[in-house]
C-alpha positions in Angstrom: 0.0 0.0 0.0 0.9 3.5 -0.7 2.7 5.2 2.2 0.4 8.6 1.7 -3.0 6.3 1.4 -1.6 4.8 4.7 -1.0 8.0 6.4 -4.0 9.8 5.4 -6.4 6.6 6.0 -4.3 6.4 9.8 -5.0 9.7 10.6 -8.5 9.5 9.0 -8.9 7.1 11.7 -7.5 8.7 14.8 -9.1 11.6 14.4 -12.4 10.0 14.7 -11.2 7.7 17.3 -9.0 10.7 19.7 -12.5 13.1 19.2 -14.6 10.6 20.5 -12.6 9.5 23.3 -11.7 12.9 24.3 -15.6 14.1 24.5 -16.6 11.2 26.2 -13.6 11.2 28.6 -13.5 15.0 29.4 -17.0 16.2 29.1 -16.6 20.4 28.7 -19.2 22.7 27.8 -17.0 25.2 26.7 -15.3 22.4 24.5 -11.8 23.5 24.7 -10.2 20.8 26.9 -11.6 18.2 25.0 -10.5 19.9 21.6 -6.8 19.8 23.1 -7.5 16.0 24.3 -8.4 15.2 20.9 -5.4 16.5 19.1 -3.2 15.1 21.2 -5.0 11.7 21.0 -4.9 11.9 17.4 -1.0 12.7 16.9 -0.5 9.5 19.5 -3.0 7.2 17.8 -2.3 8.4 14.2 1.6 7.4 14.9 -0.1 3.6 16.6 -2.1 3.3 13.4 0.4 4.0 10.9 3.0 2.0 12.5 0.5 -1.1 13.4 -1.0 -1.0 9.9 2.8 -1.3 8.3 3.7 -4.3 10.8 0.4 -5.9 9.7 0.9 -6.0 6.1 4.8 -6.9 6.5 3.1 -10.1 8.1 0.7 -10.6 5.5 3.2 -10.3 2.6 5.7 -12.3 4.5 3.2 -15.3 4.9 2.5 -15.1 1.5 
C-alpha cells in the first residue's frame, strides 16, 4: 500500500477515534479541553495506526 494512502487513512482514523474519546472522557461545555484531548489523542494514535498497519501487512506479505 501506498505510504500517503496509509497515512492519510491512519489519521483519518485517529481523528475520529481521539474526538470521541476525548468528548466522552472529558465532558466540557465550553469544548476546549476536550478539543486539546483530541489533538493530542490523534498525533499518538495516528503514529499507533500507521505503524500497526505497516507491521500488519509486513506479516501478510511475508506469509504469503
Amino acid at each position: 500500500m501506498n505510504s500517503t494512502v496509509l497515512m492519510f487513512l491512519s489519521i483519518l482514523v485517529a481523528l475520529f477515534l481521539g474526538f470521541t474519546v476525548s468528548f466522552v472522557i472529558t465532558p466540557d461545555p465550553t469544548g476546549v479541553f476536550p478539543a486539546v484531548v483530541g489533538i493530542v489523542l490523534t498525533g499518538i494514535l495516528s503514529l499507533v495506526f500507521y505503524f500497526g498497519i505497516q507491521r500488519i501487512l509486513a506479516l501478510n506479505k511475508s506469509s504469503a
